[in-house]
C-alpha positions as CSV (number, residue, x, y, z in Angstrom):
1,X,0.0,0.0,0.0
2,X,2.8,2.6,0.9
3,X,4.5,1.5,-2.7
4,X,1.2,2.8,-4.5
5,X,1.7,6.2,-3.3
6,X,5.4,6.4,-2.5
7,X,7.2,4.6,-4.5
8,X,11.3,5.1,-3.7
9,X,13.0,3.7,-6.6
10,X,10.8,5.0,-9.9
11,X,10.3,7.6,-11.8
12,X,6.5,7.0,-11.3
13,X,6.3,7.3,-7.5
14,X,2.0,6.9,-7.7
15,X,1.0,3.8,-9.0
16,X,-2.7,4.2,-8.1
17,X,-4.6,2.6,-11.0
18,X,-5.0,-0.7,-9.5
19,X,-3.0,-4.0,-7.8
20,X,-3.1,-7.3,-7.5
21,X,-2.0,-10.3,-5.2
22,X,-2.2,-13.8,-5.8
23,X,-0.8,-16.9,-3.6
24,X,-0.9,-20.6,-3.3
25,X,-2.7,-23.4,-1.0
26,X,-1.4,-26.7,-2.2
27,X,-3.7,-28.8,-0.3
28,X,-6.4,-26.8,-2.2
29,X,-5.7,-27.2,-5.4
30,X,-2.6,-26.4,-7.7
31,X,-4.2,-23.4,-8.9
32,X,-3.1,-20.0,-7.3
33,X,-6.3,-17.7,-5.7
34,X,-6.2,-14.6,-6.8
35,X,-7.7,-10.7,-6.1
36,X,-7.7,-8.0,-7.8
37,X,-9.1,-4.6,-8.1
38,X,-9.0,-1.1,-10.1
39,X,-9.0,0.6,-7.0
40,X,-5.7,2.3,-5.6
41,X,-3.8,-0.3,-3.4
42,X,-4.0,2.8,-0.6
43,X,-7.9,3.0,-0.6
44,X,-9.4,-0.4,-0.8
45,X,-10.6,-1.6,2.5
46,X,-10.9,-5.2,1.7
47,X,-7.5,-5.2,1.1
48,X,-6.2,-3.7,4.2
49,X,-9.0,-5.9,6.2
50,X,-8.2,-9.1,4.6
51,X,-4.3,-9.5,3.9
52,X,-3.1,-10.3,7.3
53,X,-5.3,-13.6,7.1
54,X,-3.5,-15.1,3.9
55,X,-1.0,-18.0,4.8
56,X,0.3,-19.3,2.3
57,X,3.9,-20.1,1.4
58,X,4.1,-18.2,-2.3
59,X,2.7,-14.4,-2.8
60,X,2.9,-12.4,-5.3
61,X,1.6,-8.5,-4.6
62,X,2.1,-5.9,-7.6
63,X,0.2,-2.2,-8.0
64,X,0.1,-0.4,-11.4
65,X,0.7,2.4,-13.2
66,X,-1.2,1.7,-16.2
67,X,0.4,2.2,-19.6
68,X,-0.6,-0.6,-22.1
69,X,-4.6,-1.0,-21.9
70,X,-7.1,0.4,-19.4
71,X,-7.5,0.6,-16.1
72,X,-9.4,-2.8,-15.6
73,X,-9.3,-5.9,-13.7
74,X,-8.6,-8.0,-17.0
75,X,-5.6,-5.6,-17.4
76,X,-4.4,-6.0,-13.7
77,X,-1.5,-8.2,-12.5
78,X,-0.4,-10.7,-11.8
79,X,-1.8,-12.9,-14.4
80,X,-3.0,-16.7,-14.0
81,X,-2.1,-18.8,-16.7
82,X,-3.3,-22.9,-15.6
83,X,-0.9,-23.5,-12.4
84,X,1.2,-20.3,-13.1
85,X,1.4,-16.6,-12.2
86,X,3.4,-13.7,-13.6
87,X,3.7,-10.0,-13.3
88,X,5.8,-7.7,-14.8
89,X,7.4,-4.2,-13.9
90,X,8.7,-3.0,-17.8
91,X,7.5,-3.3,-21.4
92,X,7.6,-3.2,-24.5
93,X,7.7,0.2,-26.5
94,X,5.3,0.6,-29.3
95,X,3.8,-2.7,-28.2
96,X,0.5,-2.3,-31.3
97,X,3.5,-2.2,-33.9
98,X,4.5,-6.2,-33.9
99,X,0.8,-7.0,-31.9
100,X,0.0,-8.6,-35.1
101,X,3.3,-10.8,-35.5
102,X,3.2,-11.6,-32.0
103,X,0.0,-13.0,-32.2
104,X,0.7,-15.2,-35.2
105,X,2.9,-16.7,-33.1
106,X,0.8,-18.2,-30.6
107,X,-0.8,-21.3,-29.8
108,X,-4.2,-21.5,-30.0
109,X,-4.7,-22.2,-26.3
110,X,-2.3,-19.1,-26.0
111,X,-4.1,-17.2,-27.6
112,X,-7.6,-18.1,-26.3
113,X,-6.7,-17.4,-22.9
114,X,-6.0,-13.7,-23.3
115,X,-8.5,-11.7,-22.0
116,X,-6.8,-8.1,-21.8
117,X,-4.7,-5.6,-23.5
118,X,-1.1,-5.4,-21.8
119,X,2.0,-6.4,-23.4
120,X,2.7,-8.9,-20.4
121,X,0.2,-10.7,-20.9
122,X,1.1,-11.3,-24.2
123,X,4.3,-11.9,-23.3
124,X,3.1,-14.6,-20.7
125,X,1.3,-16.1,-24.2
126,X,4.3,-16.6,-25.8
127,X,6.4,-17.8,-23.0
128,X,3.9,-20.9,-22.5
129,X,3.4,-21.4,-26.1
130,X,7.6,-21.5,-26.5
131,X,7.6,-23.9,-23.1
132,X,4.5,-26.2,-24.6
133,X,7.1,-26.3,-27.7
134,X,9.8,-27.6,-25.2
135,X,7.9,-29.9,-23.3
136,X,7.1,-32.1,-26.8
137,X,10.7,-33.3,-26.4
138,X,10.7,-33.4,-22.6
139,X,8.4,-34.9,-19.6
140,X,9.4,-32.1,-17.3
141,X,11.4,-28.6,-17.5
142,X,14.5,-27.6,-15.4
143,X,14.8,-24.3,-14.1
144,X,17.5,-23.6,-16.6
145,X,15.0,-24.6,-19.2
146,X,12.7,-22.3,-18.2
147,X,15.0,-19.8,-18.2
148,X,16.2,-20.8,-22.0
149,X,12.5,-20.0,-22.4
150,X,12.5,-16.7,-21.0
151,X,15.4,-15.6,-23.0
152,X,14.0,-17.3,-26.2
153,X,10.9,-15.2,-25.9
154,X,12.9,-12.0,-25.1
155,X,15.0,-12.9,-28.3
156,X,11.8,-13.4,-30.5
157,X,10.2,-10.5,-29.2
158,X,13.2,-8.3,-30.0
159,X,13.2,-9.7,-33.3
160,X,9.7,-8.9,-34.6
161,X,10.7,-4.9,-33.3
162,X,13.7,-5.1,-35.5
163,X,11.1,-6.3,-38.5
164,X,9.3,-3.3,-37.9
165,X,11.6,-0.9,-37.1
166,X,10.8,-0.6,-33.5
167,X,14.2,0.7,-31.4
168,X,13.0,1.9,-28.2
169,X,14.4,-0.9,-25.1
170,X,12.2,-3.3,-23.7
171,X,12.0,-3.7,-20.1
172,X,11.3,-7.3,-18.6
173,X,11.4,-7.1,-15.5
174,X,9.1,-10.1,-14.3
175,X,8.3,-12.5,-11.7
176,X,6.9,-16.4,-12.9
177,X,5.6,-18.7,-10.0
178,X,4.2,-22.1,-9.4
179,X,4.2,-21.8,-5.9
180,X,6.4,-24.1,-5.6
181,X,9.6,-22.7,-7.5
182,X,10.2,-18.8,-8.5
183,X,11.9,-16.8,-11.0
184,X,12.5,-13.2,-11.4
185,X,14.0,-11.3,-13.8
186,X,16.0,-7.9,-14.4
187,X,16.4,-7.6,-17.9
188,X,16.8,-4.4,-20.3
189,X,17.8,-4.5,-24.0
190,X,19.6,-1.5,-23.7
191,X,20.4,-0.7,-19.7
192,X,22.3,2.3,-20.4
193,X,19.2,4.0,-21.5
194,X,16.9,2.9,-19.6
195,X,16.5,-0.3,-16.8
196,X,14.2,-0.8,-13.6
197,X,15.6,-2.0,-10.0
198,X,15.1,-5.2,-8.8
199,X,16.5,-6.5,-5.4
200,X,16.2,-9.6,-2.9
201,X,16.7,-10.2,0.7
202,X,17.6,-14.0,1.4
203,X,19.3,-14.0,4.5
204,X,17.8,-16.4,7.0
205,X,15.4,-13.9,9.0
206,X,12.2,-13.3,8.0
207,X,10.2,-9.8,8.6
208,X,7.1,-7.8,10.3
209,X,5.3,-5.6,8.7
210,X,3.6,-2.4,11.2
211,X,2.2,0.5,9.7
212,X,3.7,0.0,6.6
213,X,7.1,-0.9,7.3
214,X,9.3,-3.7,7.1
215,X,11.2,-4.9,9.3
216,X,13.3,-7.3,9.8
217,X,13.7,-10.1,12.5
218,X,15.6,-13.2,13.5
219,X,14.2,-16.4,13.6
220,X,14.7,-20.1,13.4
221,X,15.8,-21.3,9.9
222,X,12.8,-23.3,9.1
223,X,10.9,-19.9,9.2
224,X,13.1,-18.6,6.4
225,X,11.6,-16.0,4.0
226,X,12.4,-14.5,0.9
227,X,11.4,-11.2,-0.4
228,X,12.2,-10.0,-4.2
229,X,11.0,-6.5,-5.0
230,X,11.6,-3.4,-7.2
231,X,12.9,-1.3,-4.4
232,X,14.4,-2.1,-0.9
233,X,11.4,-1.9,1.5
234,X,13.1,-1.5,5.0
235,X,15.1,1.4,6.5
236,X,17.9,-1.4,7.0
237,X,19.4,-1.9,3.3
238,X,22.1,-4.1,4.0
239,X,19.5,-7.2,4.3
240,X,19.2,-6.2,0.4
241,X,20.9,-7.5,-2.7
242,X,20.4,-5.4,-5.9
243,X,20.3,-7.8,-8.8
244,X,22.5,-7.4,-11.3
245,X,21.6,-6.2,-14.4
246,X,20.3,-8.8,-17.1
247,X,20.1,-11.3,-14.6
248,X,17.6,-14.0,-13.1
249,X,16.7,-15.0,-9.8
250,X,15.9,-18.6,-9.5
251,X,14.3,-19.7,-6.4
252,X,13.9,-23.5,-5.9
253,X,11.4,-25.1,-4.2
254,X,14.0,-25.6,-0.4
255,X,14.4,-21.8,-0.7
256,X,18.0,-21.9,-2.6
257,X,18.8,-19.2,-4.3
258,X,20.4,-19.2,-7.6
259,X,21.4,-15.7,-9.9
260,X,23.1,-16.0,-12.7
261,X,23.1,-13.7,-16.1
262,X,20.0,-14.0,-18.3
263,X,21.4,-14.4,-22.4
């Protein structure tokens, strides 16, 4: 909530047109729940009544600043694609320019299940119909083969700009989930123009959160928690890590934590 109206690390410090959280309960169903609403993080009561009673062991939380589509729930993240989520913090410029070719390029199933306008959820499209591709020659996919997918639809993506003459840099800074295994990623096509922050604590504390702050606190190891995030969120930053640039985060399912570059 403090994020969607003070945001440290952006140029957009407001991001008031909407948020989103999703999480996991295993012994419910594979499937993530999910809510979310149009209204500014900061002003919707359900939210501030009802977060404190999600356990779960995988959330993902994301507010908006919209830019490709409307403000509408079917253009809100995170997105929920079968047992997955993703959100993203980034884009693609002039995203209507290869919306054509990038459609052409989907699966049907893909395709079917897009209900809204942003470029992430197009890009979420083509990531599952490159990993469907994958999985016809393999029972199960790696971590590093879902990263190879990332990258291959970062590649392709770039690739239908170039057709059309499209120059600006995309920004993919995104987070995909099972609830079970996690990876982020801080990737720009050009990061001296222009790039978004990404950090993660992973020390073995976890963290309280009081009228909107974090803090941090020791605790026994099984307790362990993780955070990933576009800006540092406590007053203490050396719990932080800032991800290097054109990176991933890979986060197994023990709570290892893996970076390594992104090609």
């Amino acid at each position: 909530m403090k994020q969607s109206y003070h945001a440290l690390e952006s140029e957009v410090t407001v991001n008031g047109d909407g948020f989103g959280i999703g999480w996991y309960n295993h012994f419910r169903r594979k499937e993530p729940a999910l809510f979310r609403s149009i209204r500014p993080a900061w002003n919707d009561e359900n939210l501030s009544y009802n977060a404190s009673m999600i356990k779960t062991n995988c959330l993902l939380a994301h507010i908006r600043a919209a830019t490709q589509g409307s403000v509408s729930i079917e253009n809100s993240h995170p997105f929920q694609y079968k047992e997955f989520l993703m959100m993203q913090n980034g884009g693609i410029p002039e995203f209507g320019k290869i919306k054509r070719k990038l459609i052409n390029r989907l699966d049907e199933e893909s395709f079917e299940w897009i209900q809204g306008q942003t470029d992430t959820q197009y890009i979420f499209a083509l990531f599952m119909t490159i990993t469907g591709e994958w999985r016809k020659n393999k029972d199960e996919l790696s971590f590093d083969d879902l990263s190879a997918c990332l990258s291959e639809t970062f590649s392709e993506i770039e690739d239908m700009k170039k057709e059309v003459g499209v120059e600006g840099p995309s920004l993919y800074n995104l987070v995909l989930t099972n609830g079970k295994a996690m990876i982020a990623t801080r990737y720009s096509t050009n990061p001296e123009l222009e790039t978004r922050s990404l950090h993660i604590a992973s020390n073995a504390e976890c963290y309280t959160c009081g009228e909107g702050f974090l803090k941090f606190k020791s605790i026994e190891p099984k307790e362990r928690a993780i955070l990933i995030s576009s800006e540092v969120l406590t007053e203490k930053k050396e719990h932080w890590t800032a991800v290097p640039e054109n990176h991933c985060i890979m986060v197994g399912e023990d709570l290892t934590v893996d970076i390594k570059p992104l090609k």
